[in-house]
C-alpha positions as CSV (number, residue, x, y, z in Angstrom):
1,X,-29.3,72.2,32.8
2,X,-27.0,74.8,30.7
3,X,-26.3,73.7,27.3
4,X,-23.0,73.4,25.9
5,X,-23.5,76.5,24.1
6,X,-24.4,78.2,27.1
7,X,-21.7,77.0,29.5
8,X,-18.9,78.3,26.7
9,X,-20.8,81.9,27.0
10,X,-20.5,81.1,30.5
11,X,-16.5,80.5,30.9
12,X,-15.6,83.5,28.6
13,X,-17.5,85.5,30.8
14,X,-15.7,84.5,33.9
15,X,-12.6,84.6,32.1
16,X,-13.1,88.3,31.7
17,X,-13.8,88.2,35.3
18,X,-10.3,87.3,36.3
19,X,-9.0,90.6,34.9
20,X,-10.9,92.6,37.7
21,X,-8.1,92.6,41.1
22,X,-11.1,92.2,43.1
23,X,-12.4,89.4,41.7
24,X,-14.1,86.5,43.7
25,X,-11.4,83.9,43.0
26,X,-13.0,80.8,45.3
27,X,-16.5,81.1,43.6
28,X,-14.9,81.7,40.2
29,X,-13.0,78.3,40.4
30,X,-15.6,77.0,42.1
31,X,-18.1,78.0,39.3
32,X,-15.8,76.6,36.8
33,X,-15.1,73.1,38.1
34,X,-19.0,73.2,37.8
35,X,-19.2,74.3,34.4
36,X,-16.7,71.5,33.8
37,X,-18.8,69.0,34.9
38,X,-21.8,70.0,33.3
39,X,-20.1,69.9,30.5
40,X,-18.6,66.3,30.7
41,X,-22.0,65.0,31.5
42,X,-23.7,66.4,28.7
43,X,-20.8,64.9,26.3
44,X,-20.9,61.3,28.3
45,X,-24.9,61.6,27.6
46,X,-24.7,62.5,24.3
47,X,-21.7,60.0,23.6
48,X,-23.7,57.4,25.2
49,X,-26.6,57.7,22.8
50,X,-25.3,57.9,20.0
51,X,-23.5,54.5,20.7
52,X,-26.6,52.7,21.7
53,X,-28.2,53.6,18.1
54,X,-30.6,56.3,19.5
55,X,-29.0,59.4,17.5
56,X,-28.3,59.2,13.7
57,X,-25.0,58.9,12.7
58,X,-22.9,62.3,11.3
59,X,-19.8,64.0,11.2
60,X,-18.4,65.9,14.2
61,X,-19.5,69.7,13.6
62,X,-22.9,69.0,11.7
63,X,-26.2,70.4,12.8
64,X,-28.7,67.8,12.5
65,X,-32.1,66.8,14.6
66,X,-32.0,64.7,17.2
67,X,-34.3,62.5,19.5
68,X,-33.8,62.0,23.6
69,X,-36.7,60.9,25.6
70,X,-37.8,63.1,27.4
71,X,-36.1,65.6,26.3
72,X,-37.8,68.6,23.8
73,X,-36.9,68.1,20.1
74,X,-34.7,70.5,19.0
75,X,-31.5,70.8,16.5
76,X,-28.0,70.7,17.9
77,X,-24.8,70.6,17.3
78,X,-22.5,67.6,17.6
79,X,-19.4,68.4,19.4
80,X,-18.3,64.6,20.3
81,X,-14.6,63.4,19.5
82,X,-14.9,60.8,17.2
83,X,-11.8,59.3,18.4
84,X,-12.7,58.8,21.9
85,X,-16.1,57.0,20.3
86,X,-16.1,53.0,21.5
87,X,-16.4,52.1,17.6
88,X,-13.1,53.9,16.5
89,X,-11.6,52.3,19.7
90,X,-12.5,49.0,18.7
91,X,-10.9,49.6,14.9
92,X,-7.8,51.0,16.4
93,X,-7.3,48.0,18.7
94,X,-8.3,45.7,15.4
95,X,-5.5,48.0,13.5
96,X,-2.9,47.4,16.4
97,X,-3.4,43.6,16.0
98,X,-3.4,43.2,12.2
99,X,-2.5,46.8,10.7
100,X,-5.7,47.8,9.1
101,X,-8.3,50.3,10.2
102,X,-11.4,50.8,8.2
103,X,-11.4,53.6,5.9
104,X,-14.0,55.4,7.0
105,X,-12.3,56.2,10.4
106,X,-9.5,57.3,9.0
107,X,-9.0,61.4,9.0
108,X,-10.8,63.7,6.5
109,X,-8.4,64.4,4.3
110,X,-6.1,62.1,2.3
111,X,-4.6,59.7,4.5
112,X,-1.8,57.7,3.4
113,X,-0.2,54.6,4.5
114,X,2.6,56.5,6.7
115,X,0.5,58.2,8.4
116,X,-2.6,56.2,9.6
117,X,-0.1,54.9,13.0
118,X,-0.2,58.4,14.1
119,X,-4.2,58.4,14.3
120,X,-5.1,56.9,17.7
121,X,-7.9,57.2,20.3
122,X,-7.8,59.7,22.1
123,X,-8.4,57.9,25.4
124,X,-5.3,56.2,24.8
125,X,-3.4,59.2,25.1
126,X,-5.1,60.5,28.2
127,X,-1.8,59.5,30.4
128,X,1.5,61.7,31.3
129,X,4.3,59.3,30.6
130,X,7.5,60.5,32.5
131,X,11.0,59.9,32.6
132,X,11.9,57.0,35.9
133,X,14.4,58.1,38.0
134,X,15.9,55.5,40.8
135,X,15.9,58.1,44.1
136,X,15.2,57.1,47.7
137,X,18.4,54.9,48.3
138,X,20.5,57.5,49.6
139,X,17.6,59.2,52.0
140,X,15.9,56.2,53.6
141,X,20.2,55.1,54.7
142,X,20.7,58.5,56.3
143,X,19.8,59.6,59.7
144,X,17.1,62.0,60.3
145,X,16.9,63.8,63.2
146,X,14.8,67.3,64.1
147,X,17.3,69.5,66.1
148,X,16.1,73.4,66.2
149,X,18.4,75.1,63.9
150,X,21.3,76.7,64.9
151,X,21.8,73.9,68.3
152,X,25.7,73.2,68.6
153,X,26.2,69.4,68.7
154,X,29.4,68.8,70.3
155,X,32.1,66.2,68.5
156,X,35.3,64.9,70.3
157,X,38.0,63.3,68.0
158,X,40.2,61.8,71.0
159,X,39.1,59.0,73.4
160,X,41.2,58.7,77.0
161,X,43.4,55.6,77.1
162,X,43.9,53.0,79.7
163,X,47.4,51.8,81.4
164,X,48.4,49.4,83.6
165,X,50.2,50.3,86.3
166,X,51.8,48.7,89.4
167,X,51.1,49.0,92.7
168,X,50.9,52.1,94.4
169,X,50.8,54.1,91.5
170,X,48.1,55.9,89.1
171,X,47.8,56.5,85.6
172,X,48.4,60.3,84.5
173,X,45.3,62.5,84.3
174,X,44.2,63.2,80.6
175,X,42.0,65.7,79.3
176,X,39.2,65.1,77.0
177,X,39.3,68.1,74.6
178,X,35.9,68.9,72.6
179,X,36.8,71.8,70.4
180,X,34.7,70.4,67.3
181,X,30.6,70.7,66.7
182,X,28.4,70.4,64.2
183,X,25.9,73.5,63.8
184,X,22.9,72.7,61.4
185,X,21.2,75.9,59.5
186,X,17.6,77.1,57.7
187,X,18.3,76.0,54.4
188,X,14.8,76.3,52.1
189,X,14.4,73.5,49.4
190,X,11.6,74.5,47.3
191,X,9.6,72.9,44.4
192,X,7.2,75.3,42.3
193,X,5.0,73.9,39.4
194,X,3.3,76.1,37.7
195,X,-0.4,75.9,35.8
196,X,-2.3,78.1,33.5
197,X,-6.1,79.1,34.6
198,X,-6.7,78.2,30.8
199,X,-4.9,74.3,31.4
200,X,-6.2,73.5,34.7
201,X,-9.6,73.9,33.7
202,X,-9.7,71.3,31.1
203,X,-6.4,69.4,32.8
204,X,-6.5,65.5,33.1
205,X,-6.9,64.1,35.9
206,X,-4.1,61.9,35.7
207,X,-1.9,65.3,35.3
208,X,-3.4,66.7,38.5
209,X,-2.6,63.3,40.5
210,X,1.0,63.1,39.7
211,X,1.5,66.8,40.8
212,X,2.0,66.2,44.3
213,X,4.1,62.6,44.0
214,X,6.1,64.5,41.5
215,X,7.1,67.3,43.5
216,X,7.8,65.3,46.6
217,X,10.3,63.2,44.2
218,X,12.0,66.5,43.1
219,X,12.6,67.5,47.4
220,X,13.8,64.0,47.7
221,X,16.2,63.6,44.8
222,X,17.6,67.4,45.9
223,X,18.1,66.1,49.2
224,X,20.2,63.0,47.9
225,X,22.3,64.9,45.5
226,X,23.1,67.3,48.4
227,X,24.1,64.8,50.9
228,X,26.2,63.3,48.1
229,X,28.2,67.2,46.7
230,X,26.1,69.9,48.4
231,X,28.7,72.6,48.7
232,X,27.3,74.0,52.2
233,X,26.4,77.2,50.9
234,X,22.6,77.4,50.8
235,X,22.2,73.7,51.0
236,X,23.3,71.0,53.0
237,X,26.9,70.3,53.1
238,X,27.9,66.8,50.9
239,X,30.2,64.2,51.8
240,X,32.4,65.1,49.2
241,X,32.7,68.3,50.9
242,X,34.0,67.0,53.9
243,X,37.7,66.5,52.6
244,X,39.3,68.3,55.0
245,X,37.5,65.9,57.5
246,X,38.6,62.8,55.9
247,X,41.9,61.5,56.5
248,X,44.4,62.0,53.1
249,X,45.7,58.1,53.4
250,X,41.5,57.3,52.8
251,X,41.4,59.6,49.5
252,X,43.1,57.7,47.1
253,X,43.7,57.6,43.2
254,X,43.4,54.9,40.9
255,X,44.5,54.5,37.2
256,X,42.8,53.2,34.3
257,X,45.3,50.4,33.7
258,X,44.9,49.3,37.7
259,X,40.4,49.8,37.7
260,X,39.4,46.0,37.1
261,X,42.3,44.4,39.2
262,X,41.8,42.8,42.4
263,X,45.3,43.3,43.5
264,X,45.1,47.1,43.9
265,X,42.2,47.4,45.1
266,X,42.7,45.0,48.0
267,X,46.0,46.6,48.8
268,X,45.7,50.1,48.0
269,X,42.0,50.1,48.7
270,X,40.5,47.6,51.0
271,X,43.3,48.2,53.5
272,X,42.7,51.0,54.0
273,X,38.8,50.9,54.9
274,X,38.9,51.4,58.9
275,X,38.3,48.3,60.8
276,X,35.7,49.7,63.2
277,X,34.1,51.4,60.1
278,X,33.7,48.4,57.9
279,X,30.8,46.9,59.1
280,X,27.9,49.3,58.2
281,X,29.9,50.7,54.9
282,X,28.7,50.6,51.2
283,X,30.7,51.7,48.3
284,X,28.3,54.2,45.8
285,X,28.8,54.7,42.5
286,X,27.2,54.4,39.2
287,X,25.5,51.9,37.5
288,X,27.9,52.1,34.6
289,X,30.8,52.0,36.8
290,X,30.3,49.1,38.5
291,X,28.8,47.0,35.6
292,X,31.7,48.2,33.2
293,X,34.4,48.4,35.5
294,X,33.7,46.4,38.7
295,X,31.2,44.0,37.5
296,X,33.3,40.0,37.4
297,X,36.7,41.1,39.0
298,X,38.0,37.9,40.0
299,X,41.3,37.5,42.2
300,X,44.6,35.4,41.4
301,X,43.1,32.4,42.1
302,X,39.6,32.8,39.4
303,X,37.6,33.4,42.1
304,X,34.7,36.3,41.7
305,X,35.2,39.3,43.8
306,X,32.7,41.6,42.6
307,X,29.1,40.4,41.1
308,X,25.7,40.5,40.9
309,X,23.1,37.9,42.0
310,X,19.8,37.4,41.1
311,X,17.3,36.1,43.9
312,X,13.9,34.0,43.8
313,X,12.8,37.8,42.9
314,X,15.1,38.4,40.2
315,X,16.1,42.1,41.5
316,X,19.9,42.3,41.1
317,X,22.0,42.0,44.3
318,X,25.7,43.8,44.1
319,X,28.4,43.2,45.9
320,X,32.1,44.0,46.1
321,X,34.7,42.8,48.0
322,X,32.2,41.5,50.7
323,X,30.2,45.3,50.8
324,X,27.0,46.3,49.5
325,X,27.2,48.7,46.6
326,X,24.4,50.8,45.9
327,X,24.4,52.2,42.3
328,X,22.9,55.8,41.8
329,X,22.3,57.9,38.5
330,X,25.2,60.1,37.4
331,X,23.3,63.3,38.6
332,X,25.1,62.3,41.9
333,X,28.1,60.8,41.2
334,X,30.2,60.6,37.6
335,X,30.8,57.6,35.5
336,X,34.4,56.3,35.6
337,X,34.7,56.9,31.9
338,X,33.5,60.4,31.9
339,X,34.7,61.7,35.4
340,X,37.7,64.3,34.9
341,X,40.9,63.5,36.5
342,X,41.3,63.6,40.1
343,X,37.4,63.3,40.6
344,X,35.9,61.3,43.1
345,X,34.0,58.9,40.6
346,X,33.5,55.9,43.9
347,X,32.9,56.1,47.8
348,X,32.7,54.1,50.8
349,X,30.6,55.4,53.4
350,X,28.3,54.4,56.4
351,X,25.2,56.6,55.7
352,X,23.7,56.4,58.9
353,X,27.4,58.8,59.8
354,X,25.2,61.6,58.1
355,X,23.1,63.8,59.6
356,X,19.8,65.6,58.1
357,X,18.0,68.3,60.2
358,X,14.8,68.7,59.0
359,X,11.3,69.4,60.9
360,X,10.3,66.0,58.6
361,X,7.7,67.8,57.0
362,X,7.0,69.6,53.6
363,X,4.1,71.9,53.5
364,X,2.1,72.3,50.4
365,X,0.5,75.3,49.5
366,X,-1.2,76.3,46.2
367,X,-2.6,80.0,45.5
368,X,-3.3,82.1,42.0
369,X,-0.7,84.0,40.0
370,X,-2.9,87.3,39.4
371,X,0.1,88.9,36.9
372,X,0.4,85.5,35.0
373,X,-3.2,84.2,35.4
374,X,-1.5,81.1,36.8
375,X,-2.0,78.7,39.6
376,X,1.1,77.7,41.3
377,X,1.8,74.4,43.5
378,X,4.4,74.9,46.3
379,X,6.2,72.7,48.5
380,X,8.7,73.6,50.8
381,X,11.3,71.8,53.6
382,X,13.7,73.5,56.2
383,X,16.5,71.9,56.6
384,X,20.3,71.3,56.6
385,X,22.3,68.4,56.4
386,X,26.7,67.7,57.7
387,X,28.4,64.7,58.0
388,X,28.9,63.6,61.8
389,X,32.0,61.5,61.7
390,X,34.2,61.3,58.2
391,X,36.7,58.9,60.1
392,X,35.3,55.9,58.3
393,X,34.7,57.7,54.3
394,X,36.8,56.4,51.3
395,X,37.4,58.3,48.5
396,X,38.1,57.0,45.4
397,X,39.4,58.8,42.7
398,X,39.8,59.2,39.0
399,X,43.8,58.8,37.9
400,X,45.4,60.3,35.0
C-alpha cells in the first residue's frame, strides 16, 4: 500500500495530467477516487490507533516513531485532525453541556473566552445546511399530459342550446364554431451545477448526495413559478398571462380599507366565482397574506370565515370562505403589503384547468469542463405549459 506521502506525489502528478487534451479522463478519475480511498483508510487506521493507546500521543505535524504490528518500524509523520479525534469530540460535547473544554484542546495559540464557541469538531460540520423552500403544491394540482410538441388541441367556447318546441316543428340548426386551440412548444428548462476537479476530489459525501435532489427541486420550483407568471416566451405561459382569456368582471380590485371585511369580499368577490367552477377551485396567495390579511375574518354575525385548523397531526389547515387556500412563497406570488398597485397579489383557480406538456422525464448528464478543469451536472426537461380553460380564474388585485 502507497503511503500518504506517496499518494500526494501521486495526485500532483495526475493533476499535471489533466493539462494534456488527450488525456485519459475515465482512468484519471478513476485513479483518483482510488487514491482517495487509500488515503482515507490509512487516516481511519492510523486514527484508530492512536485512540486505542497503541501510538504515543503528539501534536499534529510532528515526526515521531511509531509501533503497528506487523508493520516495519519506521518514522512518520502525523497528519490526523485533531478535531475529528473521539477525545476532542467528547470535550466539545462536555463544553456544549456545561461551557468548558479542557485547555489542552483548545487551539495553539492564545485562545480567549470569545472565541473557544467557534472551535468545534470537525465531524460536526461535515453537513451542507440549506435554505427550505415549500415547492411541489402547485405541480402535483396540475395536469400533466405528454402531447408531441407542436399538436393543435382544439377548444370550443360555445355549447348548442336546447328548445322546446311544439308539434310539428324543429329547433333551428346551430353551428358549433371551434376557432380556438391550444399549441404546446419545446421549451428547455435547464439546471447546471458546477464542481471543480480540485473540490470533487476531496468533496463530502453528503455534498455529492444532495446534488441530484437539489437540482430536481430547482426544475420543479421553475416549473411552478411558470405556471403561476411565465410570460410565454421561452417558457410556459402563466395564468396570470392569460388575461385576455379571463373574463374582465372576474379581475377585480380591492382596497386596503375593504381587505379584512367579509362584506366585500362576499359581494364583490365570492359572487362572482362561476358556479360550475367553484367546486375544484383554491385561492393562492402568500403566507403573509392570508395570516395578515385573511387569517380570522369573521362576518356580521361573529362568525369565522377565514381560519386555520390544526388536526390530530398538528399541520395547519386553511380555509376561506369554504375554499382551500394554498399559501406559496413570494417568488410566485407578492405579499399584499408589498405588491404594487393594480397587481394581482390573490387567485382563484382550478389547477387541474392547466396544462403541462412534458415527456415527464429529466435526463441527467455529467461530463468534464476541459477549459475550466470543472465537472458539470446537467439536468434538462422539454416542455411547455398554457392554461386550457380561464372561464373559472379570479383575479384579485391590489387597489390604490
Amino acid at each position: 500500500m502507497k503511503t500518504l506521502k506517496e499518494i500526494a506525489s501521486r495526485k500532483a502528478e495526475l493533476r499535471t495530467m489533466l493539462e494534456d487534451p488527450k488525456a485519459d479522463l475515465v482512468a484519471i478519475e478513476k485513479e483518483l477516487r482510488e487514491l482517495n480511498e487509500m488515503q482515507n483508510q490509512i487516516e481511519t487506521r492510523e486514527r484508530l490507533i492512536k485512540e486505542a493507546g497503541e501510538i504515543n500521543a503528539g501534536k499534529a505535524g510532528e515526526k515521531r516513531e511509531t509501533f503497528i504490528p506487523g508493520v516495519k518500524k519506521e518514522v512518520v509523520e502525523e497528519r490526523e485532525d485533531k478535531y475529528s479525534t473521539l477525545e476532542y469530540r467528547k470535550a466539545f460535547m462536555n463544553y456544549a453541556r456545561t461551557g468548558v473544554i479542557s485547555e489542552e484542546l483548545r487551539a495553539d495559540s492564545t485562545t480567549m473566552t470569545t472565541d473557544i464557541g467557534a472551535v468545534i469538531p470537525t465531524t460536526i460540520m461535515n453537513e451542507v445546511v440549506q435554505k427550505l423552500k415549500s415547492y411541489g403544491q402547485i405541480y402535483s394540482r396540475i395536469r400533466k399530459t405528454a402531447f408531441k410538441g407542436g399538436v393543435k388541441i382544439p377548444t370550443a367556447s360555445v355549447k348548442p342550446k336546447a328548445t322546446w318546441k311544439s308539434e310539428g316543428t324543429l329547433s333551428e340548426k346551430q353551428k358549433k364554431e371551434i376557432k380556438t386551440y391550444i399549441e404546446f412548444s419545446y421549451y428547455k428548462l435547464q439546471c447546471r451545477v458546477a464542481t471543480s476537479l480540485e473540490a470533487d476530489t476531496v468533496s463530502l459525501p453528503v455534498f455529492e448526495a444532495t446534488i441530484a435532489s437539489d437540482m430536481a427541486e430547482a426544475i420543479v420550483v421553475a416549473i411552478e413559478i411558470s405556471v403561476i407568471k411565465g410570460d410565454g416566451v421561452g417558457e410556459p405561459k402563466g395564468i396570470l398571462e392569460h388575461t385576455t382569456e379571463i373574463p374582465e368582471a372576474q379581475q377585480i380590485t380591492i382596497s386596503s380599507t375593504d381587505i379584512g371585511k367579509w362584506d366585500k369580499w362576499k359581494k364583490n368577490i365570492f359572487a362572482k366565482i362561476p358556479l360550475a367552477y367553484e367546486g375544484n377551485g383554491i385561492w393562492i396567495m402568500t403566507k403573509a397574506t392570508f395570516e395578515g390579511y385573511i387569517d380570522g375574518m369573521v362576518d356580521n354575525n361573529g362568525q369565522p370565515i377565514a381560519r386555520t385548523n390544526y388536526g390530530i397531526t398538528g399541520s395547519p389547515v386553511r380555509r376561506f370562505g369554504g375554499y382551500d387556500v394554498l399559501c406559496v412563497e413570494a417568488d410566485y406570488l407578492p405579499n399584499y403589503e408589498n405588491a404594487e398597485a393594480d397587481a394581482v397579489f390573490a387567485l382563484f383557480v382550478d389547477l387541474n384547468e392547466y396544462i403541462f406538456n412534458s415527456n415527464l422525464q429529466m435526463t441527467m448528464k455529467r461530463y468534464f469542463d476541459e477549459n475550466t478543469d470543472e465537472w458539470i451536472d446537467k439536468a434538462t426537461l422539454i416542455g411547455d405549459g398554457k392554461l386550457r380553460d380561464a372561464n373559472g380564474v379570479l383575479l384579485i388585485k391590489k387597489g390604490a
